[in-house]
DOKERO-645309 format. One record per atom (N, C-alpha, C): residue in three letters; x, y, z; atom name. Coordinates in steps of 0.02 Angstrom, whole numbers. Each point is the difference from the previous one (the first is absolute). Layout:
N
   marpa       xx       yy       zz   vexro
     Ala        X        Y        Z      CA
...
//
This chain:
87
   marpa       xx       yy       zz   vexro
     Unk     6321     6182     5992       N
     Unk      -24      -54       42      CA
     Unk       -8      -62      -43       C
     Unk       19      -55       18       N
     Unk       12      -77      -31      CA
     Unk      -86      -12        9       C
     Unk      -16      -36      -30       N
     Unk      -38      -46        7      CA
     Unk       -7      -81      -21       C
     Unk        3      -42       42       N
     Unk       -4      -68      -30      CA
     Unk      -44      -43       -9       C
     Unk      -42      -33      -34       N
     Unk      -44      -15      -20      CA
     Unk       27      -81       13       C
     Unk      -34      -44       44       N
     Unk        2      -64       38      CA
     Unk      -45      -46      -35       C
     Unk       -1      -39      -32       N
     Unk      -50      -60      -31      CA
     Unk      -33      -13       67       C
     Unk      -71       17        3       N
     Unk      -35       -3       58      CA
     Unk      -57      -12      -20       C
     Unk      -42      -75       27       N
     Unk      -51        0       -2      CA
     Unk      -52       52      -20       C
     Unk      -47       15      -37       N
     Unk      -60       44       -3      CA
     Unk       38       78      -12       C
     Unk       76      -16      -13       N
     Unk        8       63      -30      CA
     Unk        4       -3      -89       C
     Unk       20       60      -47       N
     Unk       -3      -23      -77      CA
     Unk      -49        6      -30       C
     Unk      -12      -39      -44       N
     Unk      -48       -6      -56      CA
     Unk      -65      -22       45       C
     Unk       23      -47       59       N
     Unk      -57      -65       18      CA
     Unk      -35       68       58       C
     Unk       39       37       34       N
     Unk      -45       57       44      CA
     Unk      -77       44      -68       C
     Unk       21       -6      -45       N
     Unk      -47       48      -35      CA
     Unk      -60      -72      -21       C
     Unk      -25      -60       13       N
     Unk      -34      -31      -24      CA
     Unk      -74       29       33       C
     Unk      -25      -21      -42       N
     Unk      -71       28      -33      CA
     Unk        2       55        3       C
     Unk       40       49        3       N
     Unk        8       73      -46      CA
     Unk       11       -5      -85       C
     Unk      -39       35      -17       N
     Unk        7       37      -87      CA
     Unk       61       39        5       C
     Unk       34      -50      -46       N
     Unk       81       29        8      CA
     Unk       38        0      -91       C
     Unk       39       12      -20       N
     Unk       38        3      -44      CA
     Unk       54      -12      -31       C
     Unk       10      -42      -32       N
     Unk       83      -36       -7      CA
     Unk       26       22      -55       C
     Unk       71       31        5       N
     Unk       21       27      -53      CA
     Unk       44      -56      -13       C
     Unk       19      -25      -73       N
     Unk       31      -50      -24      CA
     Unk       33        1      -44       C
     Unk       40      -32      -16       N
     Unk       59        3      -42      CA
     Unk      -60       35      -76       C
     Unk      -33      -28      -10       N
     Unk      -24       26      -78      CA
     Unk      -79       27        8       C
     Unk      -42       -9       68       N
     Unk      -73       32      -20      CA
     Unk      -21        8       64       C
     Unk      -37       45       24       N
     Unk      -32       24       87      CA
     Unk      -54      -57        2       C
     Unk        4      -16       48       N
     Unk      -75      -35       20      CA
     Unk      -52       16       70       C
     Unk      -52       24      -13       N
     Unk      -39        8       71      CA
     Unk      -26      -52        4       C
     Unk      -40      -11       41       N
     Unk      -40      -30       36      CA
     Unk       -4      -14       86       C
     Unk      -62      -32       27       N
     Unk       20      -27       81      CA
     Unk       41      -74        8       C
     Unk       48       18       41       N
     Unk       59      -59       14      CA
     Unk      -36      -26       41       C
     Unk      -15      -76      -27       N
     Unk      -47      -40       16      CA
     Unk       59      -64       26       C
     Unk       66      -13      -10       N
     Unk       39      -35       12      CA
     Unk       72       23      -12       C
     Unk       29      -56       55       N
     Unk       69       32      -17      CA
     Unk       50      -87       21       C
     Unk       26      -25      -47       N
     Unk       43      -60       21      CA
     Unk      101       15       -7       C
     Unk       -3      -39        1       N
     Unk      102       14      -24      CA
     Unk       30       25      -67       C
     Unk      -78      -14      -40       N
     Unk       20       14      -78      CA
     Unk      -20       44      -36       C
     Unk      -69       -2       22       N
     Unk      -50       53      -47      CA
     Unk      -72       38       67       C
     Unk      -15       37      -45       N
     Unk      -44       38       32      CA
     Unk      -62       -7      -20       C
     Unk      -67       -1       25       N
     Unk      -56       14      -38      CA
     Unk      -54       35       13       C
     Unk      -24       45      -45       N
     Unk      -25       50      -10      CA
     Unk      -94      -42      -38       C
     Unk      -34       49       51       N
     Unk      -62      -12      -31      CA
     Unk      -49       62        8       C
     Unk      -57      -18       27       N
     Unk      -48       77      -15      CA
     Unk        2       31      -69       C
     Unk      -16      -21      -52       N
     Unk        8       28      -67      CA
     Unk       69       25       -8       C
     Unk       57      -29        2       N
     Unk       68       27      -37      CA
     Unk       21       28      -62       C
     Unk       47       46       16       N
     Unk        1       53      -53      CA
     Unk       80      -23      -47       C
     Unk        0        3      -29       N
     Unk       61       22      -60      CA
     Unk        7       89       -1       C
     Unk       47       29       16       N
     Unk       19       53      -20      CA
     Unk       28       31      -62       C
     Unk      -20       32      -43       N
     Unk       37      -11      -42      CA
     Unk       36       82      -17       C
     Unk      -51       29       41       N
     Unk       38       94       -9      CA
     Unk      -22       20       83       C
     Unk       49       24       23       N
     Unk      -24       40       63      CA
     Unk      -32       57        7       C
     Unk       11       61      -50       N
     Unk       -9       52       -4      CA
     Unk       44       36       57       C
     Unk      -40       50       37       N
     Unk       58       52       53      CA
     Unk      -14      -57       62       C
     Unk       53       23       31       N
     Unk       14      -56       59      CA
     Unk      -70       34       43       C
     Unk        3       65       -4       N
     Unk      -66       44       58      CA
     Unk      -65      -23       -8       C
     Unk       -1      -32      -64       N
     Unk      -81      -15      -21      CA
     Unk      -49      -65       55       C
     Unk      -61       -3        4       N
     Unk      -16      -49       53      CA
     Unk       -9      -60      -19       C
     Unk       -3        9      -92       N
     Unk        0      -65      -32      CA
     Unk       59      -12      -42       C
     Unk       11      -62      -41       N
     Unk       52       13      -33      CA
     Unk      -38        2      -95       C
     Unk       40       34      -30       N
     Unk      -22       30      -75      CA
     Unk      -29      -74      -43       C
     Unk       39      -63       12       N
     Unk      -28      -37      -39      CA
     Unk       21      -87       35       C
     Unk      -64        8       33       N
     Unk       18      -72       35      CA
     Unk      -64      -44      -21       C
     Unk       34      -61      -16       N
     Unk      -63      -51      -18      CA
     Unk      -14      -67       21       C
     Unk      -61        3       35       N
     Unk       -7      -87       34      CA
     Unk       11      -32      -34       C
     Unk       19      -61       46       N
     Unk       29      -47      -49      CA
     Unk      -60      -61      -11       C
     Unk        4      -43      -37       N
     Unk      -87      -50       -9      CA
     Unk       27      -43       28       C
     Unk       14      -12       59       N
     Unk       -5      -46       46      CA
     Unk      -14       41       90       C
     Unk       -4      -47       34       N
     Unk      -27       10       91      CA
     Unk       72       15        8       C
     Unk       48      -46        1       N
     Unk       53       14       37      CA
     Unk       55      -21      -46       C
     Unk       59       29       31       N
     Unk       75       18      -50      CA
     Unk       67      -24       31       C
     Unk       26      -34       -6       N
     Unk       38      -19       28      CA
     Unk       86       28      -39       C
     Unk       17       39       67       N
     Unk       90       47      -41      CA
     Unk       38      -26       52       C
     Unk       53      -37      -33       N
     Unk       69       -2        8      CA
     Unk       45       42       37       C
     Unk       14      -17       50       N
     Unk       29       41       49      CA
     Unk       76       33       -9       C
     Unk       25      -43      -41       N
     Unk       61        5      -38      CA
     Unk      -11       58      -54       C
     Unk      -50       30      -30       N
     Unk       -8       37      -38      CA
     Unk      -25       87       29       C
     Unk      -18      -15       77       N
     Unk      -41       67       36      CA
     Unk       80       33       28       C
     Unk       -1       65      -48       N
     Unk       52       30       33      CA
     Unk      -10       72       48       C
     Unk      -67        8       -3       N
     Unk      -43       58       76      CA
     Unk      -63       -5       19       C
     Unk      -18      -13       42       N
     Unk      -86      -25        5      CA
     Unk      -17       72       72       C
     Unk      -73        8        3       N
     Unk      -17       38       49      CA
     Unk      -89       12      -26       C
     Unk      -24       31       51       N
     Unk      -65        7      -17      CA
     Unk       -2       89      -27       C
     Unk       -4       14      -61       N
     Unk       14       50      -29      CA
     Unk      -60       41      -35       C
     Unk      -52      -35      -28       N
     Unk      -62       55      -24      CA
     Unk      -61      -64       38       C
//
């Protein structure tokens, strides 16, 4: 079965806002709540995380994630290559 995925309003990245979600990226994971979403970048606040080890995918946390010292984070949309709300 096909499925096609339509650039649709409130579907994507921008349906999961203010969910605690996860962006996997070309070089480091980032959590936090998607607090914005424009044409370019994304932003993440609620204490945002740097990932830096996942541990097992089953676990409820991840092995080594660390806030980052700021409120909010702003990632490059050009760099998010899977996002979803994951732990």
């Amino acid at each position: 079965m096909k499925m096609i995925i339509e650039n649709v309003d409130g579907h994507g990245i921008e349906s999961l806002l203010g969910e605690r979600v996860t962006l996997l990226c070309a070089n480091y994971f980032y959590s936090g709540k998607l607090i914005g979403v424009n044409t370019d970048c994304v932003l993440l606040g609620d204490k945002p995380q740097i990932v830096y080890e996942t541990g097992a995918w089953t676990e409820k946390v991840w092995a080594d994630a660390q806030e980052l010292p700021t409120e909010k984070i702003y990632i490059m949309k050009s760099a998010i290559e899977a996002f979803g709300v994951l732990k």
